[in-house]
MARTORRO-595262 format. One line per field, with one value per residue: x, y, z of N, C-alpha, C in turn. Coordinates in pm, 1 decimal. Layout:
# MARTORRO-595262
n_c1 <- (X/...)
n_c2 <- (Y/...)
n_c3 <- (Z/...)
ca_c1 <- (X/...)
ca_c2 <- (Y/...)
ca_c3 <- (Z/...)
c_c1 <- (X/...)
c_c2 <- (Y/...)
c_c3 <- (Z/...)
***
This chain:
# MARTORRO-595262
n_c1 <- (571.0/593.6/532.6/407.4/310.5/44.5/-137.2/-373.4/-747.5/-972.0/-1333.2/-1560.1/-1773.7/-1867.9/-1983.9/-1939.9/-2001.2/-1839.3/-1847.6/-1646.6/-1498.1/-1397.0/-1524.7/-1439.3/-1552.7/-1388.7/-1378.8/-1176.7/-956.5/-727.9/-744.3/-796.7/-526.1/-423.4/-308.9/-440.8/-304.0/-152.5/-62.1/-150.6/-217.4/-453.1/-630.1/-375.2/-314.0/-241.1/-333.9/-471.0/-502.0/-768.3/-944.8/-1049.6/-1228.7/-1222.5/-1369.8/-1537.5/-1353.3/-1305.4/-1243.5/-1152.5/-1113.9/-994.5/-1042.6/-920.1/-1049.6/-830.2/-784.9/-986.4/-1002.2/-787.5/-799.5/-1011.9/-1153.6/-1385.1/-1566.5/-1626.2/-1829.1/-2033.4/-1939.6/-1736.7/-1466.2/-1142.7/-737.8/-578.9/-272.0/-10.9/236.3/576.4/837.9/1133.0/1344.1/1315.2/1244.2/1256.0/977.8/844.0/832.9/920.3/636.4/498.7/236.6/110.3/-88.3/-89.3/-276.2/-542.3/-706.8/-806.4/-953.7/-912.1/-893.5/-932.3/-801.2/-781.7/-510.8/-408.6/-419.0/-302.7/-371.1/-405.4/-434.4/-492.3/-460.3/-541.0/-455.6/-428.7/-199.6/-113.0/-79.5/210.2/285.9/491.4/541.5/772.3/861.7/882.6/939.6/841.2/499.7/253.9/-39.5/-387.6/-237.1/-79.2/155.7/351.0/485.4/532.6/423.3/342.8/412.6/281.4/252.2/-2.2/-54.2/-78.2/29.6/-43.2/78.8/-117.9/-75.2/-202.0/-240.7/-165.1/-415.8/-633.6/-607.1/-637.3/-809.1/-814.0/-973.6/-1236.3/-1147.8/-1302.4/-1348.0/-1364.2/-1339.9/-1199.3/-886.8/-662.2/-318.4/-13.9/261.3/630.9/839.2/1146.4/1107.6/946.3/1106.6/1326.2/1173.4/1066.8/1314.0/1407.9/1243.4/1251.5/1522.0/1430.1/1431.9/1298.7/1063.6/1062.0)
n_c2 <- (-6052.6/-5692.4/-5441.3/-5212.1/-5103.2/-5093.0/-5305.5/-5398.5/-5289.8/-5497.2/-5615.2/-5637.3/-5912.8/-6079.4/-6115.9/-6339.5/-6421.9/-6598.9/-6721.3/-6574.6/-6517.6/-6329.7/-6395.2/-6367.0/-6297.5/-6221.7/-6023.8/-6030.7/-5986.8/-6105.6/-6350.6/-6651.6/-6696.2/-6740.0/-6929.8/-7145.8/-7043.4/-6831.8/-6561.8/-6245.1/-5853.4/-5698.9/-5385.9/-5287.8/-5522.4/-5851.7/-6132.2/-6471.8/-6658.8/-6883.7/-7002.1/-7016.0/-6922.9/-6949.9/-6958.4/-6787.6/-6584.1/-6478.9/-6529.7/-6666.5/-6488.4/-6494.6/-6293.0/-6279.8/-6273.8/-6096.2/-5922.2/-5826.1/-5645.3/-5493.9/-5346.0/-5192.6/-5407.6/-5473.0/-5314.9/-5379.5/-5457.6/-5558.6/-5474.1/-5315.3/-5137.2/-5243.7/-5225.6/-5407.6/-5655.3/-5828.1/-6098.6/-5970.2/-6019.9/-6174.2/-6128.2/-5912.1/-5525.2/-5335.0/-5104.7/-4930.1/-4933.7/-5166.8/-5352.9/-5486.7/-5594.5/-5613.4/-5420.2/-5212.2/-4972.7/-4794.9/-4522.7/-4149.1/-3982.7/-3615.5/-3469.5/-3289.8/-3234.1/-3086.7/-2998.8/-2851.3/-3004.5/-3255.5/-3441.4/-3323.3/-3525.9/-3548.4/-3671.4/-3841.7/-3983.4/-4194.2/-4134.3/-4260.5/-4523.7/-4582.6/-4539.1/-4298.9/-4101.4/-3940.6/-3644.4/-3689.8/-3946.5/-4316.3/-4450.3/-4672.8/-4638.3/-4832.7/-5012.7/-4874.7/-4768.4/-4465.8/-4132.6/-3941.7/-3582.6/-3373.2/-3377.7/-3432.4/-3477.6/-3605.9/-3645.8/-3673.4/-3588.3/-3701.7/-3682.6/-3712.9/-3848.3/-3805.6/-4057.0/-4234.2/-4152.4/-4250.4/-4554.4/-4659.1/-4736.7/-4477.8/-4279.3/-4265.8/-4213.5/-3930.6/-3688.7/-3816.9/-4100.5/-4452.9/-4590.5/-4821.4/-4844.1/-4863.4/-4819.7/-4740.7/-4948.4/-4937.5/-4721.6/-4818.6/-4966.1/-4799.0/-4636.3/-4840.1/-4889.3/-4645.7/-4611.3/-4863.3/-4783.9/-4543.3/-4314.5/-4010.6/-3913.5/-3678.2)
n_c3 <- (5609.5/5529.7/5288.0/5245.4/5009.8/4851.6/4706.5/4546.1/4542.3/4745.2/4840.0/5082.3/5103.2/5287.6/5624.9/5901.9/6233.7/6455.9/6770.9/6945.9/6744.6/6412.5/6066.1/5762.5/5369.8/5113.9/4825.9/4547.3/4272.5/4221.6/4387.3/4296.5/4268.7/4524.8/4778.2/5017.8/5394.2/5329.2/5379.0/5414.5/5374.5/5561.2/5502.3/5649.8/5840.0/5909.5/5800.1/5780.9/5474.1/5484.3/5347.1/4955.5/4703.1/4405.0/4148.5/4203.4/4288.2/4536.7/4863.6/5214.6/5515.7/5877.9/6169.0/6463.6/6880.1/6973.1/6750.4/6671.9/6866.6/6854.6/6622.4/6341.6/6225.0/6333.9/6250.7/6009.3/5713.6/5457.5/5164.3/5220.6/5162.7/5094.1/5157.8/4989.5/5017.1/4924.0/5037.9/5095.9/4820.3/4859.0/4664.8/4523.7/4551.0/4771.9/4843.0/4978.5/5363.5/5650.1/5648.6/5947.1/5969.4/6203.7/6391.8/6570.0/6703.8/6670.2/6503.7/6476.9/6201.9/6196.8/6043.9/5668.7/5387.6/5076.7/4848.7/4612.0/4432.5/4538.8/4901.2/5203.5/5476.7/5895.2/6137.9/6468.8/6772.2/7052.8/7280.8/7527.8/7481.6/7433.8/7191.0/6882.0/6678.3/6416.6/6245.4/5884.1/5957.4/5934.8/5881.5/5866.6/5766.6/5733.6/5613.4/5430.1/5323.2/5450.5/5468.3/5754.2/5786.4/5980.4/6331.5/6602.7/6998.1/6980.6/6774.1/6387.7/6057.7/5667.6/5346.4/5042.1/4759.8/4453.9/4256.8/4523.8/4633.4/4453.8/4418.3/4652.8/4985.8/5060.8/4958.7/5027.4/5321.8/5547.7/5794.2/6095.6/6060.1/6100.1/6114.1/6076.0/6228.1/6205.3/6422.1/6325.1/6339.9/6383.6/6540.4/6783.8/6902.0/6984.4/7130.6/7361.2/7480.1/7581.1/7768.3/7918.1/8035.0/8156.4/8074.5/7981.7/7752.2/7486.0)
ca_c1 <- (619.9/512.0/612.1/282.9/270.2/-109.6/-150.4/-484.3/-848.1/-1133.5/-1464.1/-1595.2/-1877.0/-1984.3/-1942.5/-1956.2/-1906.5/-1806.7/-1805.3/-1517.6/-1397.1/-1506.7/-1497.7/-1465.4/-1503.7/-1339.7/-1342.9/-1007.0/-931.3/-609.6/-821.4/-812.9/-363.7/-396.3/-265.6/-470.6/-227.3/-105.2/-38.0/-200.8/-219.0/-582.6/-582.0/-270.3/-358.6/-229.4/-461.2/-416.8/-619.1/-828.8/-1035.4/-1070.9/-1339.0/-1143.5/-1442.2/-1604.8/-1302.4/-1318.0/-1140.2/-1184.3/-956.1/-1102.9/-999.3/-980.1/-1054.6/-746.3/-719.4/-1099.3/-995.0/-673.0/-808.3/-1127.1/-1219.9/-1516.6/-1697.0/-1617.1/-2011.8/-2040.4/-1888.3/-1638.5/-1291.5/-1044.1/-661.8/-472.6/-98.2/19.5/373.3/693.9/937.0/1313.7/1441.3/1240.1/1288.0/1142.1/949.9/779.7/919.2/865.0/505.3/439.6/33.9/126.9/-168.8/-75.6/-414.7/-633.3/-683.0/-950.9/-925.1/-993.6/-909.9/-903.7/-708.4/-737.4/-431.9/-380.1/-348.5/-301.1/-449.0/-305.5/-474.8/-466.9/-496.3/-570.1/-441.0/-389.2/-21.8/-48.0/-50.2/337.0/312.7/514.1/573.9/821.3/837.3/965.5/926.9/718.5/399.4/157.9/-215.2/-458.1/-174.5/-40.4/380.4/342.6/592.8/472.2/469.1/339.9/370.1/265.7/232.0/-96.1/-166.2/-18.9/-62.4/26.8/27.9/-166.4/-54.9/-377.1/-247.3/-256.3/-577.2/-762.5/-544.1/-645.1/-926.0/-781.1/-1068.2/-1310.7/-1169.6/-1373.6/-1360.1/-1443.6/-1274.3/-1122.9/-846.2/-547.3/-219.4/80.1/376.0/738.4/929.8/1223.7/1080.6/906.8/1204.3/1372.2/1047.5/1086.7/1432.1/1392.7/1129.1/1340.6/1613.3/1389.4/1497.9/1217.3/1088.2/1020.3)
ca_c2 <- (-5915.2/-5668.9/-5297.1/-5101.2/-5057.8/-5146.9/-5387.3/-5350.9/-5281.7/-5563.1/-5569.7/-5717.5/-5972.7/-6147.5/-6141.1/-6457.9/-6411.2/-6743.2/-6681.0/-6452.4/-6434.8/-6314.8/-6487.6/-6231.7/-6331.2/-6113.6/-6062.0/-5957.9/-6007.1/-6227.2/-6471.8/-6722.0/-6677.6/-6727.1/-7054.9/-7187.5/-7058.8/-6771.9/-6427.1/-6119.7/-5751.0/-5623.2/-5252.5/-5277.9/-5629.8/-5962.3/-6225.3/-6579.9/-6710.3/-6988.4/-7100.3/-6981.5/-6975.5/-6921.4/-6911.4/-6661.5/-6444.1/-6471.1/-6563.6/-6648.2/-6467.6/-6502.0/-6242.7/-6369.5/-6170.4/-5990.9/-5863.6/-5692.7/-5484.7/-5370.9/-5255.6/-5128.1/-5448.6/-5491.4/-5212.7/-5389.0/-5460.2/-5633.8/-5329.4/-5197.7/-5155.9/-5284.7/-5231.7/-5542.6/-5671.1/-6002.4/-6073.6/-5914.2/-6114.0/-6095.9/-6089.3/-5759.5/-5400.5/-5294.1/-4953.4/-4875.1/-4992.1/-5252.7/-5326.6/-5668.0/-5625.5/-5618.7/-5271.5/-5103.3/-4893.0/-4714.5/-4343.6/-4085.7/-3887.5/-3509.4/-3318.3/-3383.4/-3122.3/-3061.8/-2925.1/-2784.3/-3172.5/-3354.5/-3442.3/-3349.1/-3567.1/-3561.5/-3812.2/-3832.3/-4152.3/-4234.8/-4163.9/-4349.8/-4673.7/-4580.1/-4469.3/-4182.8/-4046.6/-3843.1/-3585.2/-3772.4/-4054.0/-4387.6/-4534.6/-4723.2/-4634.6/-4894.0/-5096.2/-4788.3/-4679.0/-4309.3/-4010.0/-3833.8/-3444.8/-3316.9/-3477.0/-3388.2/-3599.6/-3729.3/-3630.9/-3660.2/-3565.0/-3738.5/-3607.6/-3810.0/-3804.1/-3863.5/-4227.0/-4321.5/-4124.5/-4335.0/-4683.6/-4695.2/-4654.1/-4310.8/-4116.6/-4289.3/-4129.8/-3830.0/-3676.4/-3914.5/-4268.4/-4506.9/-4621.3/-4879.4/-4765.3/-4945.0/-4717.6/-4808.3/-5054.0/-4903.9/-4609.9/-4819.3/-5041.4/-4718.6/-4565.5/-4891.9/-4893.0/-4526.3/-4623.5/-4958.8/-4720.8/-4473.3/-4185.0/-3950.6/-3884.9/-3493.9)
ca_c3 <- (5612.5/5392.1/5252.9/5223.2/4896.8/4838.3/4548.1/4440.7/4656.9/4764.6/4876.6/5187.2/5080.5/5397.3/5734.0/6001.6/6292.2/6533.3/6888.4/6965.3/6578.7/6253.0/5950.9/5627.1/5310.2/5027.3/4685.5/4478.6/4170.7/4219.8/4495.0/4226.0/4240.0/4664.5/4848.8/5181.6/5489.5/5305.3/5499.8/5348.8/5484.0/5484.2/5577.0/5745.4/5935.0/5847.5/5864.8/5691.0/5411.9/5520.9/5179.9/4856.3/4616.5/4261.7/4050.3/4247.4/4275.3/4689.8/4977.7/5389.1/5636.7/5990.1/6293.5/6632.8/6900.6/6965.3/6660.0/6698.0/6965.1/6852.6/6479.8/6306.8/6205.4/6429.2/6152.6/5840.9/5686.0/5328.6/5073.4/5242.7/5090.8/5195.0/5075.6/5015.2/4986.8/4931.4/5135.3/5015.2/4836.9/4904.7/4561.7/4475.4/4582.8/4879.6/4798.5/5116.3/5443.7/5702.3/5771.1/5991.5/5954.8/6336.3/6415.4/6715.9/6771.6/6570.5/6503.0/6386.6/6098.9/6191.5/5918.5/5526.2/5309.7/4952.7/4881.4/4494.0/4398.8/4667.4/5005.2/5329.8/5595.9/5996.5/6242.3/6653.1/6819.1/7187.5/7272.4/7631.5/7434.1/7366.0/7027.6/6854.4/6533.5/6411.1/6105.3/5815.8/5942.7/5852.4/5907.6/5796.8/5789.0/5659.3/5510.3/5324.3/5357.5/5402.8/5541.8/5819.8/5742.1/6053.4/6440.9/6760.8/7055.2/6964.6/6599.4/6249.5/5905.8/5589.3/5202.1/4951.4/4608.1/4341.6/4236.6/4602.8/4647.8/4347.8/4433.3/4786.9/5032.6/5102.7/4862.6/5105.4/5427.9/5572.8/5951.0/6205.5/5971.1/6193.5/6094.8/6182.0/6251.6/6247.3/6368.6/6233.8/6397.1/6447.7/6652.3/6854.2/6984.8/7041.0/7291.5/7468.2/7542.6/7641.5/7860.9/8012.9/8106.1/8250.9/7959.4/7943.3/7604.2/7490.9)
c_c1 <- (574.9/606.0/551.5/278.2/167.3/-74.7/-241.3/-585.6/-926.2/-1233.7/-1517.0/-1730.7/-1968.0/-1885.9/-1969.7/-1927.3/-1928.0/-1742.2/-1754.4/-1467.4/-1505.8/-1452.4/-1545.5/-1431.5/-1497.5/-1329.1/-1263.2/-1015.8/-822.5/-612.5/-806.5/-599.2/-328.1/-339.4/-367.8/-313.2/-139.7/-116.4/-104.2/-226.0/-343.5/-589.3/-471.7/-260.5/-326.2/-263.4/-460.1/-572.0/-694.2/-930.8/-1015.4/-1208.8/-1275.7/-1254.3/-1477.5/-1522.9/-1291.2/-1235.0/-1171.8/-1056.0/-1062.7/-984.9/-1027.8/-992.3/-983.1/-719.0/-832.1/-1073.4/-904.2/-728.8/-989.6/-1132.0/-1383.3/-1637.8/-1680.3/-1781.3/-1950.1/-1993.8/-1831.5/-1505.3/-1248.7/-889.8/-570.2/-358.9/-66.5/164.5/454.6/760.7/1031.6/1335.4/1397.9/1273.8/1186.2/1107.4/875.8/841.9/872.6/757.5/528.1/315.7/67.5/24.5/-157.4/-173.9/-447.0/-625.6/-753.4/-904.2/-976.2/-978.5/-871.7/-896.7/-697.3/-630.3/-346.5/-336.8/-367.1/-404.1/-365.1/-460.6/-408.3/-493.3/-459.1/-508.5/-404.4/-218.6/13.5/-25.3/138.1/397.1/347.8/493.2/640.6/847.2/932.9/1034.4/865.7/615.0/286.7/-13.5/-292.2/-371.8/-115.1/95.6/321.6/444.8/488.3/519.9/448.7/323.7/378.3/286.0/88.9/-113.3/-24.4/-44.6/74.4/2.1/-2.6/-179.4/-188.5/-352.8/-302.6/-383.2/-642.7/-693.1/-586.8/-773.4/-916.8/-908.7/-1212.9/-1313.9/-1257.0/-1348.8/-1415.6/-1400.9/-1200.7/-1031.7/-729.9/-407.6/-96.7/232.7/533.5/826.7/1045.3/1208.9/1032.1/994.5/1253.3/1242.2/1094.0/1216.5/1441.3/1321.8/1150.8/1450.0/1586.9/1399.3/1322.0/1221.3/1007.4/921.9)
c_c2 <- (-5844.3/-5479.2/-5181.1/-5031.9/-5140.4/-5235.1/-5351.7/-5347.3/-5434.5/-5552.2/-5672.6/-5791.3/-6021.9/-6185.4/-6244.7/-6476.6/-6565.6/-6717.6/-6568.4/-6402.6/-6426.3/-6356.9/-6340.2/-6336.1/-6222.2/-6108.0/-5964.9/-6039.6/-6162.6/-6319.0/-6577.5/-6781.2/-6716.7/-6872.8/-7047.7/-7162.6/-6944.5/-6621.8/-6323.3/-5997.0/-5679.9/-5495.9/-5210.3/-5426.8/-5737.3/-6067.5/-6318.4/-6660.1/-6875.2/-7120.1/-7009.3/-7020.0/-6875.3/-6908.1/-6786.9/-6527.8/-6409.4/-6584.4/-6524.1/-6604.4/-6471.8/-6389.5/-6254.4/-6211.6/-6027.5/-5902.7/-5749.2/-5635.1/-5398.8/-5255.8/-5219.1/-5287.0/-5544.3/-5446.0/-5272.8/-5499.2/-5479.8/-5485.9/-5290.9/-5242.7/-5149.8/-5310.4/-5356.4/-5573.2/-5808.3/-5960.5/-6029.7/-6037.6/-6113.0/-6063.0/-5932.0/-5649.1/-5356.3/-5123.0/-4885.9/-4869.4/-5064.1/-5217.0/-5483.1/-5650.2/-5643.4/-5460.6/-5253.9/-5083.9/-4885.7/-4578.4/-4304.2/-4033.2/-3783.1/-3393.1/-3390.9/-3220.1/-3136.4/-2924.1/-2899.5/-2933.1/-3258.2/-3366.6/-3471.0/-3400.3/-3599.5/-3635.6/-3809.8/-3972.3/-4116.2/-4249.9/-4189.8/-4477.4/-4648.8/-4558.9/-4355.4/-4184.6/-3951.3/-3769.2/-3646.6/-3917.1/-4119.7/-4393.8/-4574.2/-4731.4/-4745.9/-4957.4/-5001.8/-4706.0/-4557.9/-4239.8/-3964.1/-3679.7/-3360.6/-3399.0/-3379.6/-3497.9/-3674.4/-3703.8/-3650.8/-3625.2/-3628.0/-3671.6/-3766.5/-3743.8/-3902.9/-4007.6/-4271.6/-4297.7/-4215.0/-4469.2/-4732.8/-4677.3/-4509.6/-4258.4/-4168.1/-4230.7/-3970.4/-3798.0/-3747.4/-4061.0/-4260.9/-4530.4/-4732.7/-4804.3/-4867.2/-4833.2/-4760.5/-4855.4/-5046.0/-4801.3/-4663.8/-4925.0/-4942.8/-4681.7/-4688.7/-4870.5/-4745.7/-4530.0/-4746.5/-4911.2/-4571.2/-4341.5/-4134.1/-3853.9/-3741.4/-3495.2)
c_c3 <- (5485.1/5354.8/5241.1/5128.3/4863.9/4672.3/4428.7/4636.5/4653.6/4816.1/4982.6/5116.8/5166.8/5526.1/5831.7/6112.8/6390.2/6646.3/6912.2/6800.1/6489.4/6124.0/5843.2/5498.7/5214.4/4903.6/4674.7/4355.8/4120.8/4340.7/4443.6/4245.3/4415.0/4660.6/4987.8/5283.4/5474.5/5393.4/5385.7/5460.8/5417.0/5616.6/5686.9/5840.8/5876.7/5921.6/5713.7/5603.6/5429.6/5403.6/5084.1/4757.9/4475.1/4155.9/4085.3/4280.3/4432.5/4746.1/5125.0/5429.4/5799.6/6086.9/6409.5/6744.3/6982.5/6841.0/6654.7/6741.2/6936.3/6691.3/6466.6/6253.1/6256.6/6303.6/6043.3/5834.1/5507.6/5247.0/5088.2/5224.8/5146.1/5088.6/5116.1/4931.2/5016.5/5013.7/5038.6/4964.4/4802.6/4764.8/4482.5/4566.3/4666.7/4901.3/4929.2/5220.4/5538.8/5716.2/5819.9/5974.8/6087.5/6382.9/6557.4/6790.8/6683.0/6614.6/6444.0/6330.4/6131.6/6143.0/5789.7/5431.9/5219.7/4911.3/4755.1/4427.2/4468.7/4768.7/5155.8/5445.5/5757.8/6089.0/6399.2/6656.7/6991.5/7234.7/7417.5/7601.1/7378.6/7289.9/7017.7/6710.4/6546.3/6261.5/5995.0/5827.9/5862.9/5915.5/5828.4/5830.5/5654.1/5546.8/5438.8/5382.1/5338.6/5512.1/5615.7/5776.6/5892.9/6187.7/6532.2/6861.9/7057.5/6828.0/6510.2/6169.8/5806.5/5479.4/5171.2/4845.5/4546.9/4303.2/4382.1/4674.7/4599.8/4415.7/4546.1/4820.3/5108.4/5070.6/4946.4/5214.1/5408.2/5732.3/6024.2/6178.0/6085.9/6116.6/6133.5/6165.0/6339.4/6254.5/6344.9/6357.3/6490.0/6617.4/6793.4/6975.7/7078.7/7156.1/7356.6/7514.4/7602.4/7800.6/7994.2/8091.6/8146.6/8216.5/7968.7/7833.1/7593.8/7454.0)
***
């Protein structure tokens, strides 16, 4: 379990792929601090560390191939950042709010808002897959706790304050970024049970 507060970034080094799955390996800084079997959330996705290479500062996670279809990691190519979060742990203060690295769908980015500081970004997603959002709510894009500010039934927008602009792969998005999209937990118990007792949602 995790909280989507990004830790630090890594860098995709090499891709493998094996049959149906893909083998990633990653460099981070604190690769050298991992365990074999350990859970990590890369861009929102948790996917278990398989080796280590501690001199080199790298680390295997492999994705099978449910996990390709549900997220963007089909596109990840040697360089590309990627924000990562080790698991939560109980005795600490939980600053974000649930993520499982459990990704829903994905979603395009089609608007990017400099906004006297900040950055208000918007996002498309598929809202027959069951997914909502609601204003002031949570969710988590690419591993990252954020408030929704604006919802529709297929779109969102979040603010991005300048730390988690620079901290993240936020200052990378542009119109057209895939992204993953994990939406919050609670909401989505509630749609089903709406949807088991036949409640039609507004």
């Amino acid at each position: 379990m995790f909280t989507g507060i990004v830790e630090t970034t890594g860098k995709v080094v090499n891709v493998k792929k094996d049959k149906g799955n893909i083998h990633f390996t990653v460099g981070a800084a604190f690769a050298k601090d991992l365990k074999i079997d350990q859970s990590m959330c890369h861009d929102g996705v948790c996917l278990t560390v398989v080796k280590i290479f501690p001199d080199k500062k790298q680390y295997v996670v492999t994705a099978v191939d449910e996990t390709l279809k549900k997220t963007n990691l089909g596109t990840w190519k040697p360089g590309y950042e990627i924000n990562l979060e080790r698991s939560m742990k109980m005795e600490g203060r939980i600053d974000g709010h649930i993520v499982q690295g459990h990704v829903d769908q994905t979603a395009k980015c089609i608007n990017v808002e400099e906004t006297n500081g900040s950055w208000l970004f918007t996002f498309k997603y598929d809202p027959k897959k069951g997914n909502i959002t609601v204003e002031k709510g949570s969710v988590s894009i690419n591993g990252v706790s954020l408030t929704v500010v604006d919802s529709t039934d297929k779109t969102f927008s979040v603010a991005i304050i300048p730390f988690t602009y620079e901290v993240t792969n936020f200052h990378s998005f542009k119109k057209g970024t895939i992204v993953n999209i994990e939406f919050d937990i609670i909401g989505k118990y509630v749609a089903k049970l709406l949807d088991l007792y036949g409640i039609k949602k507004r």
